[in-house]
C-alpha positions in Angstrom: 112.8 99.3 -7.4 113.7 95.9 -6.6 116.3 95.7 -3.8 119.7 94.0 -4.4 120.2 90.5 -2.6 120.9 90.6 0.9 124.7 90.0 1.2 125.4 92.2 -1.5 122.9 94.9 0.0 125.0 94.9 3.4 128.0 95.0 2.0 127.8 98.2 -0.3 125.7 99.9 2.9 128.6 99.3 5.4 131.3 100.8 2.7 128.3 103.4 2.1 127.8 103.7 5.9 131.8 104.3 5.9 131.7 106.8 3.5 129.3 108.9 5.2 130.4 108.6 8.6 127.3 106.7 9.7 126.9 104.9 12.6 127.3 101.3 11.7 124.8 100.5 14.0 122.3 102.2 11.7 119.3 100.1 9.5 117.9 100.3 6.4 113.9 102.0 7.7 113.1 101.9 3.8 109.8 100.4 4.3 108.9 102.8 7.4 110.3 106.1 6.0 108.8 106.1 2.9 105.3 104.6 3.8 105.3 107.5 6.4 106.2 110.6 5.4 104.2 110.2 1.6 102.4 107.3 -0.6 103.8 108.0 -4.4 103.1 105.8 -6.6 106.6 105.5 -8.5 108.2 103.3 -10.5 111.2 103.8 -8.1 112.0 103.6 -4.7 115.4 103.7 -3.0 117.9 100.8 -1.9 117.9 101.7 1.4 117.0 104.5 3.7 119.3 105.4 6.7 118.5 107.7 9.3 121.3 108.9 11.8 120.0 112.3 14.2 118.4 114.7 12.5 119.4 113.3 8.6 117.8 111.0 6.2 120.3 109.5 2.9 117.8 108.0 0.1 120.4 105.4 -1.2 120.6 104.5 -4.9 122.7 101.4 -5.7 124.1 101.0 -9.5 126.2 99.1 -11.6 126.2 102.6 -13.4 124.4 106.0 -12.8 122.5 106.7 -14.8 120.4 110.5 -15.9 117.8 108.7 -15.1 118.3 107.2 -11.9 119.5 110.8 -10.9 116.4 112.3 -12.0 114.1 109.7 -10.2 116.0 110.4 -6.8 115.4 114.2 -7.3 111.9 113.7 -7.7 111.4 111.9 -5.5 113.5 113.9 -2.8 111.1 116.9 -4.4 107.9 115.2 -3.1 108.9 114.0 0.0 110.1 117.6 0.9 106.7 119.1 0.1 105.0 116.6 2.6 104.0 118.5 6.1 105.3 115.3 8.2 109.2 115.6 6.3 111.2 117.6 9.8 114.4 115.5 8.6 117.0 116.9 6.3 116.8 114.9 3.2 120.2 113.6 1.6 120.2 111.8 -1.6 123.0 109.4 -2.3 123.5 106.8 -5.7 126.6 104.7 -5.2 127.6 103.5 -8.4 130.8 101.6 -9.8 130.5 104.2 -13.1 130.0 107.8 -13.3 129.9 109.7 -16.8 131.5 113.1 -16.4 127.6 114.3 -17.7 126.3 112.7 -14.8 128.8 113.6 -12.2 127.7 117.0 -13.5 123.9 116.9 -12.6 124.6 115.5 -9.2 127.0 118.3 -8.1 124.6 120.5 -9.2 121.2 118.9 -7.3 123.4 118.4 -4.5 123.5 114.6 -4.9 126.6 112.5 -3.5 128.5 110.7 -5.3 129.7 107.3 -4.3 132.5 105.2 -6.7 132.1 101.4 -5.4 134.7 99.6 -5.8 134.8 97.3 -9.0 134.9 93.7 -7.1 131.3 95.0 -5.6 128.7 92.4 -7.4 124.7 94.8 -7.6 122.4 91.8 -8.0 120.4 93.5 -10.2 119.7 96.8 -11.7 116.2 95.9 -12.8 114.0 98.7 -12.0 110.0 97.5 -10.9 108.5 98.3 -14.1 104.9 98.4 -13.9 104.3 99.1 -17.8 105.9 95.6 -18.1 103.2 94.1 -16.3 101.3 95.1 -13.5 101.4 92.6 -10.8 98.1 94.5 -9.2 95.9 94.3 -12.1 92.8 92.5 -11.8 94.0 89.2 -13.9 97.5 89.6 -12.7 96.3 89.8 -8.9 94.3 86.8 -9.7 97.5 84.7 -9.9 99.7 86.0 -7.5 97.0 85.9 -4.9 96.5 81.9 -6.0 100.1 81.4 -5.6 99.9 83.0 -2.0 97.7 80.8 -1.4 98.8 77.3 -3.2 102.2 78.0 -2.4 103.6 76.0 -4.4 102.4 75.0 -7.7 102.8 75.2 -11.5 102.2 78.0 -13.9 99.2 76.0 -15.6 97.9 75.1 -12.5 97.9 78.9 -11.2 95.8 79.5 -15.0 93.6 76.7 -14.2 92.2 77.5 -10.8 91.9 81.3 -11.7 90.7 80.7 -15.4 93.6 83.1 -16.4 95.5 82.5 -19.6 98.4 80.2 -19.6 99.8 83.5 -21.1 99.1 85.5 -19.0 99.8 84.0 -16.4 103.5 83.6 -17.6 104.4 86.7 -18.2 103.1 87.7 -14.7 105.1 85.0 -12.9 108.3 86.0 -14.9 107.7 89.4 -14.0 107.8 88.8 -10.4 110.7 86.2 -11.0 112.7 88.7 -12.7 112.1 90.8 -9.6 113.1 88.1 -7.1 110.0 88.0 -5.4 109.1 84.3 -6.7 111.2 81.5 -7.3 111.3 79.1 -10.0 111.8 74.9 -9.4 111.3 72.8 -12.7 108.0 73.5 -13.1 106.8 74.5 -9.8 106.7 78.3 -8.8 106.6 79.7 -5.0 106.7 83.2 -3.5 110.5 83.5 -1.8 110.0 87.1 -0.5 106.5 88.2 0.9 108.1 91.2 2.0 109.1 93.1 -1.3 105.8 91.4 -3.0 104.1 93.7 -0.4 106.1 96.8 -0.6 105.7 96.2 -4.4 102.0 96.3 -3.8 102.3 99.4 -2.1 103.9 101.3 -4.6 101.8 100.0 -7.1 98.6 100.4 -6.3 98.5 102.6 -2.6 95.0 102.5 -1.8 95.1 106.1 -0.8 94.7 106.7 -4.4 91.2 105.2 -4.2 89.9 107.2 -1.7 86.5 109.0 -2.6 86.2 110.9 0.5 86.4 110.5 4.3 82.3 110.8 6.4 82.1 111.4 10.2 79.2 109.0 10.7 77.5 108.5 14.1 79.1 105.5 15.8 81.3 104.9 18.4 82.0 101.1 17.5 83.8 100.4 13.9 81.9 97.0 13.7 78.5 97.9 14.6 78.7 100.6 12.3 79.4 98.0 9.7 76.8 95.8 10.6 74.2 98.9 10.4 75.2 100.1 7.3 75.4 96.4 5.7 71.5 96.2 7.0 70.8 99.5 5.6 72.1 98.6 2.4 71.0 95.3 2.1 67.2 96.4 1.1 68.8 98.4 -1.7 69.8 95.7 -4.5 71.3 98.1 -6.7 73.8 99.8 -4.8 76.6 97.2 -3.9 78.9 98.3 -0.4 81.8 96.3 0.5 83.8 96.5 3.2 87.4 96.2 3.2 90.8 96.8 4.8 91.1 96.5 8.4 87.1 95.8 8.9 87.0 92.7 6.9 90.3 91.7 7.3 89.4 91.3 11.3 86.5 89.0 10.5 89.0 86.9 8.0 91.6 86.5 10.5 90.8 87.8 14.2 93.5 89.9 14.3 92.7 92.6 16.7 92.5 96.0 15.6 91.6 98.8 17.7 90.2 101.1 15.0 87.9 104.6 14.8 87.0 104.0 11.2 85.3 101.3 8.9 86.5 101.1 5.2 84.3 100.3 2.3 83.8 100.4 -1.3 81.1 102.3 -2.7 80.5 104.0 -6.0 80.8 107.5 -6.9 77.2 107.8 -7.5 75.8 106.4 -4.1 77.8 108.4 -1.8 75.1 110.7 -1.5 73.0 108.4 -0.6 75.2 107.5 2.3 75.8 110.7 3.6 71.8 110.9 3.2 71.1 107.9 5.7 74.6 108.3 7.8 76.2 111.6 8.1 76.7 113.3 11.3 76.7 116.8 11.6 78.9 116.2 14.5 82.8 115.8 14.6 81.6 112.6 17.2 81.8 109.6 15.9 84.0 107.3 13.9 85.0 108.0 10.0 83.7 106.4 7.1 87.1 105.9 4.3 84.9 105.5 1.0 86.8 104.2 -2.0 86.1 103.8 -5.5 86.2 100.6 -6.7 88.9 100.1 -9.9 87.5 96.7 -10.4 84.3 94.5 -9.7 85.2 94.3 -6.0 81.3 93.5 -5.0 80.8 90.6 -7.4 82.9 88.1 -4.6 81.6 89.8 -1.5 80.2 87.7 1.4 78.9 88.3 4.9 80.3 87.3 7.9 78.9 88.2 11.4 76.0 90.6 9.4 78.9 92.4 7.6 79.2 92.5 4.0 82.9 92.2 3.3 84.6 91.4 -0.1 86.8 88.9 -0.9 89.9 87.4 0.9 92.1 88.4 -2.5 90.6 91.8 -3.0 91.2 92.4 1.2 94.7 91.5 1.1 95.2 93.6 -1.8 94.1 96.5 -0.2 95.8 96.0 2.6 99.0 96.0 1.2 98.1 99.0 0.0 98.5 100.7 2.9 101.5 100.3 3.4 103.8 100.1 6.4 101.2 101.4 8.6 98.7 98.2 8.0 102.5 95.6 7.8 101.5 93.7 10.9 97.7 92.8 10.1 98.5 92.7 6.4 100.9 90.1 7.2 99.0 88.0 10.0 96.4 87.8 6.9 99.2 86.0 4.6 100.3 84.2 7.3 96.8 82.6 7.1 95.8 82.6 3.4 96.1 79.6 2.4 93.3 78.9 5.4 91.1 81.3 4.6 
């Protein structure tokens, strides 16, 4: 769901935040909330997320409600109550200017509230993220948006030029992410305006969780000298391609400092026995080995840096955002560096 501008966001929370009798010292903890306690991957996430004591309120924000905004919020207040690490009381709110009596109906009932904003209250937008429009984490579509990350600011054609995309498709990936105020559009030249909900959009997207073969207790005590080992090991084997990603190669990209008990790496499905083979440990000592299965050629760009095979810059940012809130700080020293890189 693509949040509402700013202004407008802060003014329907504090007449929300009045409603409810919250605290108007309270803040929006969308990002952290949601990235904690479950990674779905929906094409919907609330407006906000306030937290007061020992309460939660998922916040919708509508020109109109809708059956299926109402829906989507129960779901996804379904899910989150199913998760083991969910000890708050979940409240779902959708604050709308119009309310069908229908509508008004199915709320009472799911034990949703109801909010009527008052009409002078401007949404920015009721465009929902729509991946089936176009996925901005597709391989070609990743291709651009990770160019303009790290151009900055450029044209459409140049953006198809430099990552042999079509002009085409290139387009309709830039409107995409213009229609969802993430980029912003001057004459001809295009630049990313908020890196923060290109990120979370990421996340929801394409969480890398979802990629995740299987998790290997391997006998190290050192995330990067386990990489460098299994890199060697694997080297001598030219056809099964590893590549590490996530926080191991995005240290060696940007020297970020990570304190970490696991290396992450792409691997297929069909060689993972032959890496519990060489580097299983019968032992709950050690660090873990995330495997993930690659949904693209990740090995064709990889390179080695400090006798680790890593893959590339684009493919390590991608996965990082991934990851959501809990990989926020690295993922964004990395952007903050791109362009560099």
């Amino acid at each position: 769901m693509v949040k509402k501008d700013s202004k407008e966001l802060e003014k329907s929370l504090d007449y929300i935040r009045d409603y409810l009798n919250i605290s108007s010292n309270s803040t929006d903890t969308s990002n952290k909330t949601l990235y904690e306690y479950h990674s779905l991957d929906l094409p919907l996430r609330p407006d906000a997320v306030l937290e007061e004591n020992d309460s939660i309120y998922l916040i919708q924000i509508k020109s109109k409600a809708t059956i299926d905004t109402v829906a989507r919020m129960n779901l996804l207040r379904d899910l989150l109550m199913q998760n083991e690490n969910t000890i708050k009381n979940i409240n779902l709110v959708i604050a709308a200017k119009s309310f069908s009596e229908r509508e008004k109906r199915i709320m009472n009932q799911l034990n949703i509230v109801m909010i009527k904003l008052p009409w002078s209250f401007k949404p920015n937008s009721d465009k929902q993220f729509d991946a089936k429009t176009q996925r901005i984490t597709s391989d070609k579509s990743w291709k651009i948006v990770s160019r303009l990350l790290r151009e900055k600011n450029t044209s459409i054609r140049q953006l198809s030029i430099l990552e042999d995309v079509s002009y085409g498709w290139a387009h309709k990936t830039i409107q995409t992410l213009i229609q969802q105020n993430i980029v912003k559009q001057n004459h001809n030249y295009v630049s990313i305006s908020n890196v923060d909900k290109l990120l979370n959009g990421i996340a929801w997207e394409r969480p890398l969780i979802n990629l995740k073969s299987c998790e290997i207790t391997i006998p190290f005590d050192d995330s990067m000298h386990a990489a460098r080992e299994i890199t060697e090991a694997f080297a001598i084997q030219d056809n099964i391609p590893v590549g590490f990603t996530s926080y191991t190669a995005a240290t060696l990209y940007s020297g970020y400092g990570v304190r970490s008990d696991s290396v992450y790496l792409y691997l297929r499905d069909e060689h993972v026995d032959y890496f519990r083979e060489i580097f299983e440990s019968p032992s709950t000592n050690g660090i873990k080995a995330m495997i993930y299965r690659p949904d693209r050629d990740v090995f064709q760009e990889t390179l080695e840096k400090e006798g680790i095979r890593i893959v590339s810059a684009s493919q390590t940012l991608l996965d990082l955002a991934g990851m959501g809130y809990s990989a926020m700080d690295i993922t964004k020293a990395m952007v903050s560096i791109y362009d560099k890189i």
